[in-house]
DRENRORO-292400 format. One record per residue: residue in one letter; x, y, z of N, C-alpha, C, CB in turn. Coordinates in steps of 0.2 Angstrom, whole numbers, padded with zeros to 4 digits, always signed. Glycine has a CB too. Layout:
aXYZXYZXYZXYZ...
! end
This chain:
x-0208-0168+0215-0201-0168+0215-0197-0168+0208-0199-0175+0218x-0200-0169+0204-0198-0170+0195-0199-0163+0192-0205-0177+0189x-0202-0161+0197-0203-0153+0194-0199-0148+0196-0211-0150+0195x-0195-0150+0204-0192-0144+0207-0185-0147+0203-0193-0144+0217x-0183-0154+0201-0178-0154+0196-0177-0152+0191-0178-0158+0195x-0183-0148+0187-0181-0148+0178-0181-0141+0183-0188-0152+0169x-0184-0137+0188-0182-0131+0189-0174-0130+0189-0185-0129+0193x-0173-0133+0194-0165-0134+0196-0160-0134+0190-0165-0142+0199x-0161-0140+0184-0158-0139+0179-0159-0134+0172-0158-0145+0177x-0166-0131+0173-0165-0123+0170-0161-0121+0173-0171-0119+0170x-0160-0118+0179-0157-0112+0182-0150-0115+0181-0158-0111+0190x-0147-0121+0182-0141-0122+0180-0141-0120+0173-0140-0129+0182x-0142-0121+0168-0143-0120+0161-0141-0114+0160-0150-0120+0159x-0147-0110+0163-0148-0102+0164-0141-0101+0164-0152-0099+0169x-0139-0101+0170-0129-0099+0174-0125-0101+0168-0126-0105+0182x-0124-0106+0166-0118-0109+0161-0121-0104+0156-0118-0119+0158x-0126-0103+0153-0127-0098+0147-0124-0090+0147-0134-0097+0145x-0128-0088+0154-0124-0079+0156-0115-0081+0157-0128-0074+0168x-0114-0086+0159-0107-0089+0161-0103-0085+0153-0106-0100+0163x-0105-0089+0148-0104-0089+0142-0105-0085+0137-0106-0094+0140x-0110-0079+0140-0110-0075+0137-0107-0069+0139-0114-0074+0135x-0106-0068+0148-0101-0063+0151-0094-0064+0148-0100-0064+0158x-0091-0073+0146-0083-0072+0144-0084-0069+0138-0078-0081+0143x-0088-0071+0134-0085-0070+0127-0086-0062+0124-0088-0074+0122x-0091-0060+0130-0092-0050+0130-0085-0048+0132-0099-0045+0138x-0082-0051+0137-0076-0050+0142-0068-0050+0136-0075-0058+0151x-0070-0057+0132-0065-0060+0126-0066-0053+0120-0069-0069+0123x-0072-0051+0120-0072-0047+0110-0070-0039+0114-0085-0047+0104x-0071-0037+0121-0070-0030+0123-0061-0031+0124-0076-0027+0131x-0060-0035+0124-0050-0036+0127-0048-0032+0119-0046-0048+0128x-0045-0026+0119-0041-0026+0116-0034-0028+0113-0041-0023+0116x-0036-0031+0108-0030-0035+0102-0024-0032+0102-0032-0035+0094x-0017-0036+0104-0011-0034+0104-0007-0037+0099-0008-0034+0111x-0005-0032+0097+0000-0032+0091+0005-0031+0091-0001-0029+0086x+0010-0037+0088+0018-0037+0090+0021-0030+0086+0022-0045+0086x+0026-0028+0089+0030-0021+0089+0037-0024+0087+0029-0015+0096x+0038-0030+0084+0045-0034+0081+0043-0034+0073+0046-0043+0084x+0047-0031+0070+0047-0031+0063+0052-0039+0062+0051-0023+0058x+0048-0042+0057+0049-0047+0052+0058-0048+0051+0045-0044+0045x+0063-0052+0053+0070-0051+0049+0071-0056+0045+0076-0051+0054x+0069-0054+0040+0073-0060+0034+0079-0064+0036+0076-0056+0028x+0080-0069+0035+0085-0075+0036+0091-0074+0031+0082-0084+0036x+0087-0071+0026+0094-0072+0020+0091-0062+0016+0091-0084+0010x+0099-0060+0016+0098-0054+0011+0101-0055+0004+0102-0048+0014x+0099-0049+0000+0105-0047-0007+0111-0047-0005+0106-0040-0010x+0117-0050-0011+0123-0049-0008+0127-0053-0005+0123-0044-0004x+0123-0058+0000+0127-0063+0003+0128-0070+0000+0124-0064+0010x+0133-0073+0002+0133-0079-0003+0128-0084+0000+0140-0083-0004x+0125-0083+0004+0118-0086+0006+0113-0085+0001+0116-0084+0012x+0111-0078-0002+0108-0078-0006+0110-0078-0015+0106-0076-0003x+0114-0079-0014+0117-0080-0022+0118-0088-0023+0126-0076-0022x+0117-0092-0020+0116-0098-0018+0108-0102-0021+0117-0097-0011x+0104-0096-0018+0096-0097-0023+0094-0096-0028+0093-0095-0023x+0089-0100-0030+0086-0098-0038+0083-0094-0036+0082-0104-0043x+0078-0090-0043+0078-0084-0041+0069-0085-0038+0080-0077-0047x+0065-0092-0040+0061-0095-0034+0062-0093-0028+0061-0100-0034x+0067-0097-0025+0069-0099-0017+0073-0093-0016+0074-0108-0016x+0072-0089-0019+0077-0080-0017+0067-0078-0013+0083-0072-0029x+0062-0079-0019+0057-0075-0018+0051-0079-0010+0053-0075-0025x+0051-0084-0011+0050-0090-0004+0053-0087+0001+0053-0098-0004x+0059-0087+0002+0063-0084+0008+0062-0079+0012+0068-0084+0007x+0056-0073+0007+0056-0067+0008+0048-0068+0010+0059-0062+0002x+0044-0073+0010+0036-0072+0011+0034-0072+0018+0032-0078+0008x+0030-0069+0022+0031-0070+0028+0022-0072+0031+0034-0062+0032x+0022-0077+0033+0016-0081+0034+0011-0073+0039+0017-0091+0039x+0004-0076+0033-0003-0072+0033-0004-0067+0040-0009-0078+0034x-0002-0073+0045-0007-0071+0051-0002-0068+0057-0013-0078+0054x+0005-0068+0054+0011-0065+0055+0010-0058+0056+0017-0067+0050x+0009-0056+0047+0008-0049+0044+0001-0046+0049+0006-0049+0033x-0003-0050+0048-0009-0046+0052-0008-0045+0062-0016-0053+0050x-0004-0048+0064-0003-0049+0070+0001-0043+0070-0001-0054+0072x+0005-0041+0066+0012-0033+0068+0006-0028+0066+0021-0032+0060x+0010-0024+0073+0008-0016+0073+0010-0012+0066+0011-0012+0080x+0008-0008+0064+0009-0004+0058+0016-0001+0059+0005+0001+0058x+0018+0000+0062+0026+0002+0066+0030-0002+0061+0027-0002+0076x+0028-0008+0068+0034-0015+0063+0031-0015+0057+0034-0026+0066x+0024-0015+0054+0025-0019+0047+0027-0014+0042+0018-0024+0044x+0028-0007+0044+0031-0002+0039+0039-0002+0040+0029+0004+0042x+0041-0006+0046+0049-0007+0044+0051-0014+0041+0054-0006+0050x+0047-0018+0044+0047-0024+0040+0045-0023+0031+0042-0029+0044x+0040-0019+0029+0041-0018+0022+0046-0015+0019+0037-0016+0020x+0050-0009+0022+0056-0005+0021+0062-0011+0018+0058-0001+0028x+0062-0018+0025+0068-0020+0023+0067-0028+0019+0074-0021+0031x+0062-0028+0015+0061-0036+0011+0064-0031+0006+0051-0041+0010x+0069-0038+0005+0073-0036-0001+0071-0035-0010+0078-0043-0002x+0066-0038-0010+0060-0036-0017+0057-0026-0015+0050-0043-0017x+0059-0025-0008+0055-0019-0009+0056-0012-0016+0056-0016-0002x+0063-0016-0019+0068-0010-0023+0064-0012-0029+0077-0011-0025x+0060-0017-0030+0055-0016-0037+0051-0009-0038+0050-0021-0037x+0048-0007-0031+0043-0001-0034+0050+0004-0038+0036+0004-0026x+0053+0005-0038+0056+0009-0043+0059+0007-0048+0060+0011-0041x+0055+0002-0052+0058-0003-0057+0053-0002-0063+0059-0011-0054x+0047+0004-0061+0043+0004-0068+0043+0009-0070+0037+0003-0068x+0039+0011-0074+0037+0018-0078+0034+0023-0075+0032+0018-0083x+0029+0019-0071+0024+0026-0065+0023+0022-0059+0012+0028-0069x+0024+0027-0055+0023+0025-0048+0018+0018-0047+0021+0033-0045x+0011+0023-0047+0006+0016-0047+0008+0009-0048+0001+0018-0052x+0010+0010-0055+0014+0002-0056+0018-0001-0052+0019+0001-0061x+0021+0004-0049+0030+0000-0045+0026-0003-0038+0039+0008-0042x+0022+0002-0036+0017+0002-0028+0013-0006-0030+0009+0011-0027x+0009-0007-0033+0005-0011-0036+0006-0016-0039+0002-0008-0040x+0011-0019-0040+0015-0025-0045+0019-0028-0039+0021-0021-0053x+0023-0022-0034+0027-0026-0030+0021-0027-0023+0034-0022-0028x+0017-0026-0023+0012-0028-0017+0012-0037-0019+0001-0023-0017x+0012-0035-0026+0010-0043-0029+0015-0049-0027+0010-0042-0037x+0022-0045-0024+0027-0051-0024+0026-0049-0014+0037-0049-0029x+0025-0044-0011+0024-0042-0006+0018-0040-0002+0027-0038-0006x+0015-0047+0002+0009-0044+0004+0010-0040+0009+0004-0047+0005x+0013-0040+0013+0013-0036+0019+0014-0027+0018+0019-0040+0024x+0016-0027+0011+0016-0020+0009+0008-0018+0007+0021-0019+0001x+0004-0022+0006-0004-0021+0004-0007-0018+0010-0008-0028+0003x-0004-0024+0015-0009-0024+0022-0007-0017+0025-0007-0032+0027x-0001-0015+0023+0002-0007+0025-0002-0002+0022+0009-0005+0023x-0001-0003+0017-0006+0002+0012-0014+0005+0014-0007-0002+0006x-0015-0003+0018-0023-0003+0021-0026-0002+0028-0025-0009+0019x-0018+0001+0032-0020+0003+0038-0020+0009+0039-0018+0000+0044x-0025+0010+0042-0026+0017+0044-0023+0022+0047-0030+0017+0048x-0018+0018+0050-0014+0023+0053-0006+0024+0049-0014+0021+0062x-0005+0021+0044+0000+0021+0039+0003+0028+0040-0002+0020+0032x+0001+0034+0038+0005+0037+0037+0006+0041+0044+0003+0041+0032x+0005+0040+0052+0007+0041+0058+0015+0036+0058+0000+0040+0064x+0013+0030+0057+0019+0025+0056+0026+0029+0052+0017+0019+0050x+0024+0031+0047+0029+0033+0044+0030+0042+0044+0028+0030+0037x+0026+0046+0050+0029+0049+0052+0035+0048+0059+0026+0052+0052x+0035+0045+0063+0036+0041+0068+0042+0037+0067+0029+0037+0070x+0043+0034+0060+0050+0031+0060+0054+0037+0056+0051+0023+0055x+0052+0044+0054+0057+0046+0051+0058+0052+0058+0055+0049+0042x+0055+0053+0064+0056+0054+0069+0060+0052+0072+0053+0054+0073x+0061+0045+0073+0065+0040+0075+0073+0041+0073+0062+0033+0072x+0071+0043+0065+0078+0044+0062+0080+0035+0062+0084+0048+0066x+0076+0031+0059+0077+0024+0060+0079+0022+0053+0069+0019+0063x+0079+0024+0048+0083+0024+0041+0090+0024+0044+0080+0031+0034x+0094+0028+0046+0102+0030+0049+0101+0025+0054+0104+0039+0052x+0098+0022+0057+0099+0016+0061+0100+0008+0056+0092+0016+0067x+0099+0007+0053+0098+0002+0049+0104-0001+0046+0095+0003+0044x+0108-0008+0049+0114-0011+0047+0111-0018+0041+0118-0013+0055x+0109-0017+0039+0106-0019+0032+0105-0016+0024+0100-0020+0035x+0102-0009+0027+0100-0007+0019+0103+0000+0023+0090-0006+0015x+0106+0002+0015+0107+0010+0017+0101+0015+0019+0110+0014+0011x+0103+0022+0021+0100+0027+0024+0095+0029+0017+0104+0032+0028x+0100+0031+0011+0099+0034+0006+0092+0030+0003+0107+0034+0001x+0095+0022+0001+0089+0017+0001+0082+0019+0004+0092+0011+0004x+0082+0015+0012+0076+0017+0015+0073+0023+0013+0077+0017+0022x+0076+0028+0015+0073+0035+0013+0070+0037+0006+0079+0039+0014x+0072+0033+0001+0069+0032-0006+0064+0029-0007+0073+0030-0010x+0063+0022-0004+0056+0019-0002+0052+0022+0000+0056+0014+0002x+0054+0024+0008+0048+0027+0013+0046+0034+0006+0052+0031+0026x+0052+0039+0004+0046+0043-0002+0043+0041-0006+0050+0047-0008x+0043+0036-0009+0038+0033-0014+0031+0030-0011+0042+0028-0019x+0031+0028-0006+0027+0025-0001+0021+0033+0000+0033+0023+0007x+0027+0037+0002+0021+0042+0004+0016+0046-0001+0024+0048+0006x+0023+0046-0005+0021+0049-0011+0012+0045-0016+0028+0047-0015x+0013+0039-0015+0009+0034-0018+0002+0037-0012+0013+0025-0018x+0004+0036-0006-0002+0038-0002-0006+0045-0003+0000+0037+0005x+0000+0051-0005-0005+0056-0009-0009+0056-0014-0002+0061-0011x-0004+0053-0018-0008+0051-0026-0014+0050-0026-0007+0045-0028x-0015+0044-0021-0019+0040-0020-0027+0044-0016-0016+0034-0017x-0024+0047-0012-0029+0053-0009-0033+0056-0013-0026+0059-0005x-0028+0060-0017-0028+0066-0022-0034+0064-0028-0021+0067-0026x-0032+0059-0028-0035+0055-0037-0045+0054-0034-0030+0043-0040x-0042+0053-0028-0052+0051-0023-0055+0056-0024-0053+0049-0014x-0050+0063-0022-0055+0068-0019-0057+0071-0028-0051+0073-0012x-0052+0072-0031-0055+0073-0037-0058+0070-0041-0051+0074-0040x-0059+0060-0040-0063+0060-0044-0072+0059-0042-0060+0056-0048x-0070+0060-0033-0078+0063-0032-0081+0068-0033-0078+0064-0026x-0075+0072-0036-0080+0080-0036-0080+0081-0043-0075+0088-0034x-0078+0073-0050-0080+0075-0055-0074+0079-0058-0085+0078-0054x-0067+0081-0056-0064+0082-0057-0057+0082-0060-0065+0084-0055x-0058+0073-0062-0051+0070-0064-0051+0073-0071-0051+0062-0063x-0046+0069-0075-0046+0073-0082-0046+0064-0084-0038+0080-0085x-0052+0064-0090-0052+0059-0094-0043+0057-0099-0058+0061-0099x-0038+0053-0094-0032+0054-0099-0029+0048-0097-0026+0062-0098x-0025+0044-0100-0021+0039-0101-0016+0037-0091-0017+0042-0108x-0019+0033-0089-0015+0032-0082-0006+0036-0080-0014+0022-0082x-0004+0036-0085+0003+0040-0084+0002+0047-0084+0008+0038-0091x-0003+0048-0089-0003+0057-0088-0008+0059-0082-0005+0061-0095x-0014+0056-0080-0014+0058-0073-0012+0057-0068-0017+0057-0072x-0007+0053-0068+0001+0053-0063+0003+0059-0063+0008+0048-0065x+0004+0061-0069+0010+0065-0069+0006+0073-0067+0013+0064-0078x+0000+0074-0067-0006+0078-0068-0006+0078-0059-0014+0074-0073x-0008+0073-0055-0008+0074-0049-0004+0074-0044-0010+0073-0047x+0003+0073-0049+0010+0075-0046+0011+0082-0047+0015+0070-0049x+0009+0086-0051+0012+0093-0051+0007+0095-0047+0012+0096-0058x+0001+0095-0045-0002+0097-0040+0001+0095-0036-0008+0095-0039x+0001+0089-0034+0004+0090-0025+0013+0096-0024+0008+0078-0021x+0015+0093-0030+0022+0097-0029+0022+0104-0031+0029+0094-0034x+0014+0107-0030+0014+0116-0031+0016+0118-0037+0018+0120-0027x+0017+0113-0042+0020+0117-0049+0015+0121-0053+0023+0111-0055x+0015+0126-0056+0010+0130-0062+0007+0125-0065+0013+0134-0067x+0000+0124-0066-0003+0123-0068-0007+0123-0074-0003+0125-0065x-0004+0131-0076-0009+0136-0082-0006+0132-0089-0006+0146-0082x-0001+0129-0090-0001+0123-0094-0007+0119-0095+0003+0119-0092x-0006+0115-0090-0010+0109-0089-0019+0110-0090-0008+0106-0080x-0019+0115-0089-0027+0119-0088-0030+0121-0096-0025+0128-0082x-0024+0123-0101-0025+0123-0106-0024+0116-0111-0022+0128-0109x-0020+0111-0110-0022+0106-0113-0026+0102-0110-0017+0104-0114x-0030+0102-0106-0037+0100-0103-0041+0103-0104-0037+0099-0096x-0040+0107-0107-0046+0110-0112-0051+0105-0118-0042+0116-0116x-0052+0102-0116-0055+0096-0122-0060+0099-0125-0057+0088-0120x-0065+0103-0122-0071+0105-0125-0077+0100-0125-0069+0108-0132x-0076+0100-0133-0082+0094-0135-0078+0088-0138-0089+0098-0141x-0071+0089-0137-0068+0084-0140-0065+0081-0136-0064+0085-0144x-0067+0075-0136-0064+0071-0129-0055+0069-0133-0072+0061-0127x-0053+0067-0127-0045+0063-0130-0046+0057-0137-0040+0058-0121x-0042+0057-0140-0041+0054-0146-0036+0050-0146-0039+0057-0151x-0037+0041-0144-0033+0036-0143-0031+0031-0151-0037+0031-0136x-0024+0033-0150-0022+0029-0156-0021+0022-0157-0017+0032-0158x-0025+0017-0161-0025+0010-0160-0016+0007-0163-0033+0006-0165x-0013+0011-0163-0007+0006-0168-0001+0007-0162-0003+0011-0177x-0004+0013-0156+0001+0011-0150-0003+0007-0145+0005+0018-0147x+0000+0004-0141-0002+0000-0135-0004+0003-0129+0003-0003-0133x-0001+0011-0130-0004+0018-0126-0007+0020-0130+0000+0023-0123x-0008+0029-0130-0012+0031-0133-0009+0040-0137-0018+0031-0128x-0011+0043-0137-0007+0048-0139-0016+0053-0136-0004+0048-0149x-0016+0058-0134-0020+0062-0134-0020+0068-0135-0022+0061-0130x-0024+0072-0139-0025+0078-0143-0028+0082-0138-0029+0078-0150x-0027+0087-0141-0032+0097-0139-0036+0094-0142-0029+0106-0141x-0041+0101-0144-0047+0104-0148-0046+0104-0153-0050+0110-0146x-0037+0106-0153-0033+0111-0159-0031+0106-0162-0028+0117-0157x-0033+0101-0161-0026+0094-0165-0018+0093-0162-0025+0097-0176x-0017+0096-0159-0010+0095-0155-0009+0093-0151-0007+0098-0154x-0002+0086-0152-0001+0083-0148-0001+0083-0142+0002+0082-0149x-0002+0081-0135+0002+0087-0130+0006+0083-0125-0003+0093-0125x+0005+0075-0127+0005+0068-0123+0006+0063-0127+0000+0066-0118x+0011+0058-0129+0012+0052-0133+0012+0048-0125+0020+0051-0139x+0010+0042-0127+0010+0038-0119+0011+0032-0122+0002+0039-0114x+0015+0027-0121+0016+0020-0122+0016+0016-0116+0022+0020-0126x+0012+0012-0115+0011+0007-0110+0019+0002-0111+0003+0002-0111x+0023+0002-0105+0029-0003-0109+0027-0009-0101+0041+0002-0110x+0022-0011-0099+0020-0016-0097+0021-0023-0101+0015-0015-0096
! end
């Protein structure tokens, strides 16, 4: 009798375990839905609501909790990063990289953009939409200047990978290979650039009295003063 029990309560065992592993095969194969609402700030630039803040409680008001940002589709969190009122910093530095890079820092949900995959379908898709000329918040002119630098940064950023897998970046100061794989993407001539990257056996020559660097030809001439104004 004690024996047809402990069978009884295996098999019971057994069932509650397949129970518990059919839900949670049934739970991990459900695909994850993501909200398609962008983020609306409570307080903008301009209003006496925010003129009212320090410039703390102007930057709090704009943070949108963790699992908010991870829960929007790439849709919303590309228009929700369009309209957070810090977005006007990435055009507030020297080189692109900086402006992209520094304002992730005040904006994560611009990171978390940067780092989906499907980013640049998004932002073909709202400039289909024509959703910049829909916006009773920020101008058209505005959005449209962001989503460029956005894109722009995502070439960059391609460009610089595939070159410096193939070994093909140019040893030069962070500003001038901006400026180097910006004329690539925008089709400009080259044949410049091709001779003052000519280093040879002379690598670039950084000057310790600036904070940037100045870099030389072969020939001793200048062809780049570069000052970090970080």
């Amino acid at each position: 009798m004690k024996r047809i029990k402990k069978i009884v309560v295996l098999l019971l065992v057994a069932g509650m375990a397949l129970s518990l592993c059919s839900a949670a095969a049934e739970t991990s194969e459900k695909p994850v839905t993501l909200s398609d609402e962008p983020w609306v700030f409570p307080v903008q630039p301009g209003t006496p609501e925010w003129r009212k803040l320090s410039v703390r409680q102007r930057l709090e008001s704009c943070q949108i909790p963790e699992e908010v940002i991870k829960g929007m589709s790439t849709d919303a969190l590309l228009e929700t990063v369009l309209h957070n009122p810090y977005i006007i910093d990435i055009m507030a530095y020297s080189t692109l990289e900086q402006g992209i890079e520094r304002t992730s820092l005040k904006i994560p949900a611009l990171k978390e953009l940067l780092e989906r995959s499907n980013v640049r379908l998004a932002i073909r898709r709202y400039e289909s939409e024509n959703k910049a000329a829909k916006s009773t918040v920020i101008s058209e002119t505005l959005l449209t200047a962001f989503l460029h630098r956005i894109s722009l940064y995502l070439d960059l950023e391609e460009l610089e990978a595939q070159l410096q897998a193939a070994g093909q970046l140019p040893d030069c100061p962070p500003a001038m290979i901006e400026r180097y794989l910006m004329d690539i993407i925008q089709g400009r001539d080259m044949t410049e650039w091709e001779a003052q990257l000519q280093f040879a056996e002379q690598p670039p020559v950084y000057s310790p009295t600036w904070t940037g660097a100045y870099v030389y030809t072969p020939m001793g001439t200048a062809v780049y003063a570069y000052k970090d104004l970080t």
